[in-house]
C-alpha positions as CSV (number, residue, x, y, z in Angstrom):
1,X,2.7,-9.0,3.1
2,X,1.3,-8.7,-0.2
3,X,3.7,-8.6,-3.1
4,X,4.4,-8.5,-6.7
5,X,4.7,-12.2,-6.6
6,X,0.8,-12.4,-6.2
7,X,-0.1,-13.0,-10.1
8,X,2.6,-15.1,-10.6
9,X,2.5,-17.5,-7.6
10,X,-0.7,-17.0,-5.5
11,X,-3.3,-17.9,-8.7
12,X,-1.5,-20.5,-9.7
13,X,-0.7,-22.2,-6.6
14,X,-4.8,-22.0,-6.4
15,X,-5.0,-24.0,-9.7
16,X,-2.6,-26.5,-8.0
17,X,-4.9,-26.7,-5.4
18,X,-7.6,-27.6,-7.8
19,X,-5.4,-30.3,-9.5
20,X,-4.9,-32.0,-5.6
21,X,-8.1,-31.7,-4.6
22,X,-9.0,-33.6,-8.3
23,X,-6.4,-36.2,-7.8
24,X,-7.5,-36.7,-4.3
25,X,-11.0,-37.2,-5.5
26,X,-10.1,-40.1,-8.1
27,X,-7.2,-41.6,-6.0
28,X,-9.9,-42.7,-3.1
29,X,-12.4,-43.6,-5.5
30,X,-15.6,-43.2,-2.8
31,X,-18.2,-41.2,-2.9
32,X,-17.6,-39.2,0.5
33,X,-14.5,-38.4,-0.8
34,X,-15.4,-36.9,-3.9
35,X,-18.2,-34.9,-1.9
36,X,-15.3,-33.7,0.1
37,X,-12.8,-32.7,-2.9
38,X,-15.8,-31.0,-4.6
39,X,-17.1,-28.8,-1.8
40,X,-13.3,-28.1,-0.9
41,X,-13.1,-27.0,-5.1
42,X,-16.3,-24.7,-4.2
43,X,-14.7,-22.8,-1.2
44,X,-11.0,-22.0,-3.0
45,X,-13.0,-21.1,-6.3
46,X,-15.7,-18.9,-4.2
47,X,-12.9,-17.4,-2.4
48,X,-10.3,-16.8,-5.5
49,X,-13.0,-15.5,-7.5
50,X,-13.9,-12.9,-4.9
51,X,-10.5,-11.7,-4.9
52,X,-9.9,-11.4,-8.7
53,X,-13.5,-9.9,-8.8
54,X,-12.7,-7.2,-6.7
55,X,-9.3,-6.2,-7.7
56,X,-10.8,-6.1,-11.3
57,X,-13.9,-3.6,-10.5
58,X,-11.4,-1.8,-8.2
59,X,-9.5,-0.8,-11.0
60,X,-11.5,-0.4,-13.8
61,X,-14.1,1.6,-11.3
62,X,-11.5,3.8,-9.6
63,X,-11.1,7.0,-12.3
64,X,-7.6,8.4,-12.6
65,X,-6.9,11.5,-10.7
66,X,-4.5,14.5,-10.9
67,X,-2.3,14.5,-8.2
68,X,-2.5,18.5,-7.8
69,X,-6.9,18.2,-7.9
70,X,-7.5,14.8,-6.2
71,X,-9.7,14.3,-3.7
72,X,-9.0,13.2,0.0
73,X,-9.4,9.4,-0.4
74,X,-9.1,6.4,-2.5
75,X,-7.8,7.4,-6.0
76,X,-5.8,6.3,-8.7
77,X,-3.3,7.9,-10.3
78,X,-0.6,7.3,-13.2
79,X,2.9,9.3,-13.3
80,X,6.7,8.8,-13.5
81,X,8.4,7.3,-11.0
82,X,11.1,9.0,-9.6
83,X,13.7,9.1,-6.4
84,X,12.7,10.4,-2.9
85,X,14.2,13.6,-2.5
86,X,16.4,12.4,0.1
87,X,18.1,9.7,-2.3
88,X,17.7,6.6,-4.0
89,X,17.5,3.2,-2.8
90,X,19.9,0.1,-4.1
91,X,18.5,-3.3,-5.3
92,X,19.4,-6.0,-2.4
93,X,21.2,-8.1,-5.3
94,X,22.5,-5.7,-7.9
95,X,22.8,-2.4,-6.3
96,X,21.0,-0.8,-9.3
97,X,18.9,2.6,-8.3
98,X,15.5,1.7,-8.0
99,X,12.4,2.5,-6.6
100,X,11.4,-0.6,-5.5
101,X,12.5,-3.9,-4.8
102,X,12.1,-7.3,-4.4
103,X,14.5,-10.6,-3.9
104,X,14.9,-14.2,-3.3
105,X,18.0,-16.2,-2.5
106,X,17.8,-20.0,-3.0
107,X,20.5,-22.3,-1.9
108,X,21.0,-25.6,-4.0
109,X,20.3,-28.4,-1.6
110,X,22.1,-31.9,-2.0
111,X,18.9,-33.5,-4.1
112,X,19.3,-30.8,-6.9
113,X,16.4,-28.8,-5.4
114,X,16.4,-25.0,-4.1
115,X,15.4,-24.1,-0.9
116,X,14.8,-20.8,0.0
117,X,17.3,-18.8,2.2
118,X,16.9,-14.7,2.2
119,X,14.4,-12.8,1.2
120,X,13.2,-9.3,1.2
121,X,11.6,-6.4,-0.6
122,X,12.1,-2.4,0.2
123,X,9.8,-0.5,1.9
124,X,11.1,3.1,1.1
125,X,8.6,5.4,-0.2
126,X,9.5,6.9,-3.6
127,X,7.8,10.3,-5.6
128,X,5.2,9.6,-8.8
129,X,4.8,13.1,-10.8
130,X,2.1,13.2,-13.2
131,X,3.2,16.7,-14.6
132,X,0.0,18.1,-12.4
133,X,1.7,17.9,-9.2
134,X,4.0,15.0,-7.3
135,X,2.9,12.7,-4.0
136,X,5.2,10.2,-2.5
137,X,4.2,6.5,-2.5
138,X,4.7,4.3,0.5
139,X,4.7,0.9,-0.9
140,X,4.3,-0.4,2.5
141,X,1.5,-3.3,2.7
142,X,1.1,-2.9,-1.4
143,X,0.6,-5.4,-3.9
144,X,3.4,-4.7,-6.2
145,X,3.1,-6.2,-9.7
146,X,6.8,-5.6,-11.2
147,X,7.6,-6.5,-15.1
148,X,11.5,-6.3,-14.4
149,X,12.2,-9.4,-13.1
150,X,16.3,-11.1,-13.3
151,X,16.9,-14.4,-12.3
152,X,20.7,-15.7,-12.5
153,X,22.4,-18.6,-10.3
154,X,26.2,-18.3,-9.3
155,X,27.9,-21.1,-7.4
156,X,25.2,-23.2,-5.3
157,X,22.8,-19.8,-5.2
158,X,20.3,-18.8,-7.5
159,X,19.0,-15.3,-7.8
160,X,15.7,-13.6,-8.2
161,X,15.1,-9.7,-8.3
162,X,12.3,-7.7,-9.3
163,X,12.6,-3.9,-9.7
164,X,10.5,-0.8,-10.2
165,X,12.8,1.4,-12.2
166,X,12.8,5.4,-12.0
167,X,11.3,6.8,-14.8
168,X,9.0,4.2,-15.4
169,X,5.2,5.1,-15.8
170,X,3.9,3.9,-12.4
171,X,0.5,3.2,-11.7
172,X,-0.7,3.5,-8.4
173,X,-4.3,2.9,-6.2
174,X,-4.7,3.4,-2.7
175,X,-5.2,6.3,-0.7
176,X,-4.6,9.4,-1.2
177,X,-3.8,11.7,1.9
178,X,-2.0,15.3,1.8
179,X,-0.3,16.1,5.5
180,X,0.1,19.9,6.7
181,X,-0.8,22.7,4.1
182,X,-4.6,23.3,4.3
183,X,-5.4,20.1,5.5
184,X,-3.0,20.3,9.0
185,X,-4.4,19.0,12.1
186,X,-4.1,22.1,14.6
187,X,-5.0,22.0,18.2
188,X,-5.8,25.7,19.0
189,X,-6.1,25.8,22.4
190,X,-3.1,23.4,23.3
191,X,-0.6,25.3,20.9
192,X,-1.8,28.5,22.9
193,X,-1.0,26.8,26.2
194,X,2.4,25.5,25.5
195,X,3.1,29.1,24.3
196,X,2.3,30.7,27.3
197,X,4.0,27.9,29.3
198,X,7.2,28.9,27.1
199,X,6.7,32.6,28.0
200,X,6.7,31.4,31.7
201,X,10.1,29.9,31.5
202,X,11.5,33.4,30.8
203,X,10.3,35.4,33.7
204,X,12.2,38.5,32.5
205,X,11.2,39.0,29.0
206,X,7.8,37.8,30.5
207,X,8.0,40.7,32.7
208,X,9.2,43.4,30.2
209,X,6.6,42.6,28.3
210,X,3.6,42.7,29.7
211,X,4.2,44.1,33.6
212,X,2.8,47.4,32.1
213,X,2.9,48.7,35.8
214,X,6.4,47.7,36.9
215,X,5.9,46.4,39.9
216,X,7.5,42.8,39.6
217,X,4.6,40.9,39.5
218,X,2.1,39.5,36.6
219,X,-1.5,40.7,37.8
220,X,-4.4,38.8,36.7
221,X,-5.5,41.9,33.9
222,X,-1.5,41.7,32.5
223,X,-1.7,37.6,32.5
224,X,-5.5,38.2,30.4
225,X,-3.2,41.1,28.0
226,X,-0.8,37.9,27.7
227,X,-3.1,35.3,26.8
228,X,-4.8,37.7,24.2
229,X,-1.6,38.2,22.4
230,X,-0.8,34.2,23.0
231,X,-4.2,33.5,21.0
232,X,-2.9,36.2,18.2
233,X,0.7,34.9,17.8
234,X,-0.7,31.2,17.3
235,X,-3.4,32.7,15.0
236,X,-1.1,34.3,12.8
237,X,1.4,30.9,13.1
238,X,-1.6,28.0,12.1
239,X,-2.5,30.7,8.8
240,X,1.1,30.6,7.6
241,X,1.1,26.7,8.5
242,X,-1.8,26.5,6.2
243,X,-1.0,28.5,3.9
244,X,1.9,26.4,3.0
245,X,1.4,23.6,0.3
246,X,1.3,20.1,1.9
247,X,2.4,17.0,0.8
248,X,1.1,14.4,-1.0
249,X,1.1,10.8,0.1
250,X,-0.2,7.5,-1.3
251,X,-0.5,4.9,1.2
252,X,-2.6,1.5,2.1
253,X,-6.5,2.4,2.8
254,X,-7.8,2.1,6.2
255,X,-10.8,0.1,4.7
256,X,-8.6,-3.1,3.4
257,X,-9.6,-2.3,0.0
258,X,-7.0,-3.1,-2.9
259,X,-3.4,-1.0,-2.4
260,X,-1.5,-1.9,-5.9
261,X,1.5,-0.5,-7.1
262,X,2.6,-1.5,-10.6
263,X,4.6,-0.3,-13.6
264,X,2.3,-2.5,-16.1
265,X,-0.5,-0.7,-17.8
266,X,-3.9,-0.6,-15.6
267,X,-5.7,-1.9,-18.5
268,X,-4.0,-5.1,-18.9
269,X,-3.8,-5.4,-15.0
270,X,-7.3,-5.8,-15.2
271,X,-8.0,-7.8,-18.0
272,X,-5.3,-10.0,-15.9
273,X,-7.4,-10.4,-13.0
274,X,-10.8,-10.6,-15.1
275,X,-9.7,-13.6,-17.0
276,X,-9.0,-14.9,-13.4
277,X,-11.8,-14.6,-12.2
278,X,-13.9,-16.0,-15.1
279,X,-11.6,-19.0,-14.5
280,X,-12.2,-19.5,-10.7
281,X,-16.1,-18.8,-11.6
282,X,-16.0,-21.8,-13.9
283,X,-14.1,-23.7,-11.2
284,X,-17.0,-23.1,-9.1
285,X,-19.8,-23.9,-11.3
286,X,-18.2,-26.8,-12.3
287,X,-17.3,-28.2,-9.1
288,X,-21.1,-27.6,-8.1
289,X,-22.8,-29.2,-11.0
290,X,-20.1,-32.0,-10.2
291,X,-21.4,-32.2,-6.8
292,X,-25.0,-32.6,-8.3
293,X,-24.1,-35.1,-10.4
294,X,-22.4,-37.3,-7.7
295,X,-25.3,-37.3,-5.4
296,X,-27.8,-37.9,-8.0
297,X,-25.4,-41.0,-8.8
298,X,-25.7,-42.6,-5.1
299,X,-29.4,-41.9,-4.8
Protein backbone atom coordinates (compact mmCIF):
# COMPACT_ATOMS: atom_id res chain seq x y z
CA UNK A 1 0.00 0.00 0.00
CA UNK A 2 1.12 3.27 -0.89
CA UNK A 3 1.93 5.69 1.91
CA UNK A 4 3.22 8.93 3.23
CA UNK A 5 6.54 7.32 3.49
CA UNK A 6 6.89 7.40 -0.46
CA UNK A 7 8.93 10.90 -0.73
CA UNK A 8 10.92 10.14 2.06
CA UNK A 9 11.95 6.46 1.51
CA UNK A 10 10.97 5.23 -1.96
CA UNK A 11 13.15 8.11 -4.03
CA UNK A 12 15.77 7.82 -2.07
CA UNK A 13 16.17 4.23 -1.80
CA UNK A 14 16.10 4.66 -5.89
CA UNK A 15 19.21 6.96 -5.55
CA UNK A 16 20.78 4.12 -3.47
CA UNK A 17 20.10 1.96 -6.16
CA UNK A 18 22.02 4.12 -8.39
CA UNK A 19 25.02 4.35 -5.96
CA UNK A 20 25.08 0.04 -6.04
CA UNK A 21 24.60 -0.29 -9.34
CA UNK A 22 27.80 2.51 -9.71
CA UNK A 23 29.82 0.67 -7.20
CA UNK A 24 29.04 -2.57 -8.85
CA UNK A 25 30.20 -1.16 -12.06
CA UNK A 26 33.76 -0.05 -10.78
CA UNK A 27 34.18 -2.98 -8.22
CA UNK A 28 34.27 -5.63 -11.34
CA UNK A 29 36.16 -3.47 -13.43
CA UNK A 30 34.94 -5.30 -16.99
CA UNK A 31 33.30 -4.08 -19.62
CA UNK A 32 30.20 -6.47 -19.54
CA UNK A 33 29.68 -5.42 -16.22
CA UNK A 34 29.62 -1.94 -16.66
CA UNK A 35 27.17 -2.53 -19.74
CA UNK A 36 25.08 -4.33 -17.19
CA UNK A 37 25.20 -1.55 -14.32
CA UNK A 38 24.40 1.11 -17.00
CA UNK A 39 21.40 -0.39 -18.72
CA UNK A 40 20.18 -1.50 -15.14
CA UNK A 41 20.80 2.69 -14.26
CA UNK A 42 18.47 3.27 -17.58
CA UNK A 43 15.52 1.06 -16.47
CA UNK A 44 15.18 2.45 -12.53
CA UNK A 45 15.83 6.12 -14.02
CA UNK A 46 13.11 5.37 -17.00
CA UNK A 47 10.84 3.99 -14.51
CA UNK A 48 11.40 6.67 -11.52
CA UNK A 49 11.06 9.37 -13.82
CA UNK A 50 7.76 8.11 -15.19
CA UNK A 51 6.40 8.10 -11.82
CA UNK A 52 7.53 11.58 -10.65
CA UNK A 53 6.42 12.80 -14.13
CA UNK A 54 3.10 11.85 -13.74
CA UNK A 55 2.40 12.64 -10.19
CA UNK A 56 3.77 16.12 -11.09
CA UNK A 57 1.34 16.78 -14.32
CA UNK A 58 -1.41 15.05 -12.20
CA UNK A 59 -1.32 17.70 -9.89
CA UNK A 60 -0.47 20.75 -11.48
CA UNK A 61 -3.12 19.60 -14.40
CA UNK A 62 -6.00 18.52 -12.17
CA UNK A 63 -7.93 22.20 -11.35
CA UNK A 64 -9.30 22.54 -7.83
CA UNK A 65 -12.96 21.88 -7.41
CA UNK A 66 -15.77 22.90 -5.08
CA UNK A 67 -16.99 20.15 -3.26
CA UNK A 68 -20.81 21.29 -3.58
CA UNK A 69 -20.20 21.96 -7.91
CA UNK A 70 -17.73 19.16 -8.71
CA UNK A 71 -18.02 17.00 -11.34
CA UNK A 72 -18.50 13.11 -11.22
CA UNK A 73 -14.77 12.04 -11.47
CA UNK A 74 -11.30 12.72 -10.84
CA UNK A 75 -10.92 16.15 -9.07
CA UNK A 76 -8.97 17.93 -6.66
CA UNK A 77 -10.00 19.59 -3.93
CA UNK A 78 -8.52 21.61 -0.84
CA UNK A 79 -10.59 22.05 2.66
CA UNK A 80 -10.26 21.42 6.47
CA UNK A 81 -9.94 18.39 7.71
CA UNK A 82 -12.21 17.38 10.18
CA UNK A 83 -13.68 14.09 12.25
CA UNK A 84 -16.24 11.57 10.76
CA UNK A 85 -19.44 12.24 12.11
CA UNK A 86 -19.39 9.06 13.94
CA UNK A 87 -16.15 10.02 16.01
CA UNK A 88 -12.64 10.41 15.89
CA UNK A 89 -9.88 8.05 15.48
CA UNK A 90 -6.70 7.68 18.09
CA UNK A 91 -3.07 7.62 16.86
CA UNK A 92 -1.68 3.81 17.33
CA UNK A 93 1.25 5.37 19.53
CA UNK A 94 -0.09 8.55 21.23
CA UNK A 95 -3.76 8.28 21.24
CA UNK A 96 -3.95 11.87 19.95
CA UNK A 97 -7.35 12.61 17.73
CA UNK A 98 -6.41 12.47 14.32
CA UNK A 99 -7.52 11.96 10.99
CA UNK A 100 -4.96 9.86 9.89
CA UNK A 101 -2.31 7.79 10.84
CA UNK A 102 0.76 6.21 10.48
CA UNK A 103 3.43 4.08 12.78
CA UNK A 104 6.47 2.06 13.08
CA UNK A 105 7.85 0.19 15.99
CA UNK A 106 11.52 -0.88 15.86
CA UNK A 107 13.07 -3.09 18.43
CA UNK A 108 16.88 -2.56 19.26
CA UNK A 109 18.60 -5.71 18.24
CA UNK A 110 21.87 -6.93 20.07
CA UNK A 111 24.35 -5.26 17.20
CA UNK A 112 22.91 -1.73 18.06
CA UNK A 113 20.66 -1.91 14.94
CA UNK A 114 16.66 -1.59 14.73
CA UNK A 115 14.70 -4.03 13.23
CA UNK A 116 11.29 -3.47 12.50
CA UNK A 117 8.49 -5.06 14.64
CA UNK A 118 4.75 -3.44 14.17
CA UNK A 119 3.49 -1.38 11.89
CA UNK A 120 0.37 0.10 10.66
CA UNK A 121 -1.56 3.13 9.34
CA UNK A 122 -5.57 3.87 9.66
CA UNK A 123 -7.82 3.40 7.15
CA UNK A 124 -10.94 5.35 8.57
CA UNK A 125 -12.34 7.78 6.23
CA UNK A 126 -12.47 11.33 7.70
CA UNK A 127 -14.78 14.72 6.31
CA UNK A 128 -12.73 17.70 4.19
CA UNK A 129 -15.15 20.98 4.16
CA UNK A 130 -14.15 23.50 1.84
CA UNK A 131 -16.93 26.08 3.13
CA UNK A 132 -18.89 24.99 -0.42
CA UNK A 133 -19.98 21.81 0.78
CA UNK A 134 -18.22 18.64 2.77
CA UNK A 135 -17.24 14.83 1.21
CA UNK A 136 -15.74 12.18 3.22
CA UNK A 137 -12.22 10.94 2.27
CA UNK A 138 -11.34 7.20 2.31
CA UNK A 139 -7.68 7.16 2.51
CA UNK A 140 -7.76 3.68 1.67
CA UNK A 141 -4.97 2.77 -1.19
CA UNK A 142 -3.74 6.64 -0.96
CA UNK A 143 -0.45 8.08 -0.98
CA UNK A 144 -0.43 10.03 2.07
CA UNK A 145 2.29 12.68 2.40
CA UNK A 146 2.07 13.75 6.26
CA UNK A 147 4.36 16.87 7.65
CA UNK A 148 3.71 15.78 11.39
CA UNK A 149 6.01 13.31 11.93
CA UNK A 150 7.33 12.18 15.98
CA UNK A 151 9.98 9.93 16.45
CA UNK A 152 10.98 9.05 20.17
CA UNK A 153 12.76 5.72 21.57
CA UNK A 154 11.83 4.43 25.16
CA UNK A 155 13.62 1.27 26.52
CA UNK A 156 14.91 -1.00 23.60
CA UNK A 157 11.84 0.50 21.20
CA UNK A 158 11.97 3.34 19.06
CA UNK A 159 8.90 5.16 17.80
CA UNK A 160 7.80 6.64 14.63
CA UNK A 161 4.25 8.40 14.05
CA UNK A 162 2.93 10.45 11.42
CA UNK A 163 -0.41 12.22 11.70
CA UNK A 164 -2.92 14.21 9.73
CA UNK A 165 -4.36 16.58 12.30
CA UNK A 166 -8.12 17.96 12.22
CA UNK A 167 -8.23 21.23 11.22
CA UNK A 168 -5.45 21.06 8.98
CA UNK A 169 -5.84 22.37 5.33
CA UNK A 170 -6.04 18.99 3.52
CA UNK A 171 -5.37 18.51 0.08
CA UNK A 172 -6.85 15.79 -1.64
CA UNK A 173 -6.97 14.12 -5.51
CA UNK A 174 -8.75 11.13 -6.52
CA UNK A 175 -12.15 10.54 -7.30
CA UNK A 176 -14.84 12.07 -6.61
CA UNK A 177 -18.19 10.09 -6.31
CA UNK A 178 -21.58 11.32 -4.59
CA UNK A 179 -23.85 7.98 -3.40
CA UNK A 180 -27.81 8.33 -3.23
CA UNK A 181 -29.29 11.89 -3.74
CA UNK A 182 -29.73 12.50 -7.53
CA UNK A 183 -27.20 10.22 -8.51
CA UNK A 184 -28.88 6.83 -6.66
CA UNK A 185 -28.73 3.62 -8.53
CA UNK A 186 -32.57 2.50 -8.66
CA UNK A 187 -33.81 -0.63 -10.06
CA UNK A 188 -37.46 0.20 -10.97
CA UNK A 189 -38.81 -2.82 -11.81
CA UNK A 190 -37.14 -4.97 -9.05
CA UNK A 191 -38.24 -2.44 -6.22
CA UNK A 192 -41.83 -2.81 -7.63
CA UNK A 193 -41.61 -6.66 -7.37
CA UNK A 194 -40.30 -6.94 -3.96
CA UNK A 195 -43.23 -4.53 -3.07
CA UNK A 196 -45.76 -6.63 -4.30
CA UNK A 197 -44.11 -9.68 -2.93
CA UNK A 198 -44.38 -7.75 0.54
CA UNK A 199 -48.16 -7.13 -0.06
CA UNK A 200 -48.44 -10.90 -0.66
CA UNK A 201 -47.18 -11.84 2.68
CA UNK A 202 -50.24 -10.00 4.24
CA UNK A 203 -53.12 -11.67 2.57
CA UNK A 204 -55.59 -9.71 4.61
CA UNK A 205 -54.70 -6.14 4.18
CA UNK A 206 -53.91 -7.54 0.53
CA UNK A 207 -57.42 -8.45 0.45
CA UNK A 208 -59.08 -5.25 2.01
CA UNK A 209 -57.41 -3.44 -0.29
CA UNK A 210 -57.84 -4.33 -3.42
CA UNK A 211 -60.67 -7.36 -3.46
CA UNK A 212 -63.03 -4.61 -4.62
CA UNK A 213 -65.69 -7.40 -5.18
CA UNK A 214 -65.40 -9.33 -1.80
CA UNK A 215 -65.29 -12.46 -2.74
CA UNK A 216 -61.98 -13.81 -1.14
CA UNK A 217 -60.05 -14.08 -4.00
CA UNK A 218 -57.47 -11.60 -5.96
CA UNK A 219 -58.78 -11.75 -9.71
CA UNK A 220 -56.46 -11.07 -12.47
CA UNK A 221 -58.16 -7.17 -13.06
CA UNK A 222 -57.67 -6.56 -8.98
CA UNK A 223 -53.90 -8.02 -9.15
CA UNK A 224 -53.35 -5.37 -12.53
CA UNK A 225 -55.29 -2.39 -9.91
CA UNK A 226 -52.41 -3.69 -7.51
CA UNK A 227 -49.47 -3.55 -9.63
CA UNK A 228 -50.58 -0.05 -10.91
CA UNK A 229 -50.57 1.30 -7.44
CA UNK A 230 -47.12 -0.87 -6.75
CA UNK A 231 -45.50 1.15 -9.74
CA UNK A 232 -47.06 4.59 -8.03
CA UNK A 233 -45.98 3.93 -4.50
CA UNK A 234 -42.19 3.18 -5.77
CA UNK A 235 -42.56 6.24 -8.02
CA UNK A 236 -43.31 8.50 -5.46
CA UNK A 237 -40.49 6.60 -2.99
CA UNK A 238 -37.24 6.76 -5.82
CA UNK A 239 -38.45 10.96 -6.15
CA UNK A 240 -38.12 11.52 -2.49
CA UNK A 241 -34.80 9.14 -2.56
CA UNK A 242 -33.60 11.64 -5.04
CA UNK A 243 -34.59 14.38 -3.97
CA UNK A 244 -32.51 13.95 -0.96
CA UNK A 245 -28.81 15.40 -1.01
CA UNK A 246 -26.21 12.55 -1.33
CA UNK A 247 -23.06 12.26 0.00
CA UNK A 248 -19.85 13.00 -1.05
CA UNK A 249 -16.95 10.65 -1.22
CA UNK A 250 -13.34 10.86 -2.24
CA UNK A 251 -11.81 7.58 -2.96
CA UNK A 252 -8.93 5.73 -5.14
CA UNK A 253 -9.80 5.97 -9.08
CA UNK A 254 -10.68 2.97 -10.95
CA UNK A 255 -8.12 3.99 -13.65
CA UNK A 256 -4.83 3.63 -11.28
CA UNK A 257 -4.13 7.19 -11.73
CA UNK A 258 -2.52 9.15 -8.73
CA UNK A 259 -4.83 9.01 -5.25
CA UNK A 260 -2.79 11.57 -2.82
CA UNK A 261 -3.82 12.79 0.35
CA UNK A 262 -1.59 15.39 2.04
CA UNK A 263 -1.74 18.36 4.42
CA UNK A 264 1.36 20.06 2.51
CA UNK A 265 0.54 22.70 0.04
CA UNK A 266 -0.16 21.28 -3.61
CA UNK A 267 2.31 23.58 -4.95
CA UNK A 268 5.30 22.50 -3.19
CA UNK A 269 4.11 18.82 -3.65
CA UNK A 270 4.76 19.28 -7.04
CA UNK A 271 7.73 21.20 -7.29
CA UNK A 272 8.75 18.05 -4.96
CA UNK A 273 8.13 15.54 -7.44
CA UNK A 274 9.38 17.85 -10.50
CA UNK A 275 12.75 18.28 -9.10
CA UNK A 276 12.56 14.41 -8.94
CA UNK A 277 11.98 13.86 -11.91
CA UNK A 278 14.52 16.17 -13.54
CA UNK A 279 16.94 14.21 -11.37
CA UNK A 280 15.99 10.62 -12.56
CA UNK A 281 15.88 12.20 -16.21
CA UNK A 282 19.56 13.11 -15.79
CA UNK A 283 20.16 9.72 -14.28
CA UNK A 284 18.92 8.44 -17.51
CA UNK A 285 20.72 10.53 -19.94
CA UNK A 286 23.66 10.08 -18.18
CA UNK A 287 23.71 6.48 -17.78
CA UNK A 288 22.96 6.37 -21.73
CA UNK A 289 25.69 8.62 -22.91
CA UNK A 290 27.79 6.42 -20.34
CA UNK A 291 26.78 3.44 -22.19
CA UNK A 292 27.94 5.12 -25.48
CA UNK A 293 30.98 5.93 -24.28
CA UNK A 294 31.86 2.39 -23.04
CA UNK A 295 31.15 0.69 -26.23
CA UNK A 296 32.90 3.24 -28.24
CA UNK A 297 35.91 2.37 -25.75
CA UNK A 298 35.96 -1.50 -26.59
CA UNK A 299 35.47 -1.07 -30.30
Amino acid sequence: MLDSLRLRIIEPLTVGGYLVLIVIGIEMQTRDAWIASLTSILVLAGAAWTMSYRRARGITDTPTSNIASAAQGYVELVGRGHHHPGGPILSRCTALPCLWFKFIIEQRSGNDKWRQVNSGQSEESFMLDDGSGRCMVDPEHAEVIAKRKERWIQGNYRYTEWLLLPQARIYALGQFSTVGGANSNLDFRQDVSDLLAEWKQDKEELHKRFDLDGDGNINEQEWMLARQQARRDINKEHKNIRMQSGTNVMHKPRDGRLFLISDLDPLRLARRYQLWAWFHLAMLFGALGAVVWVLSQHT
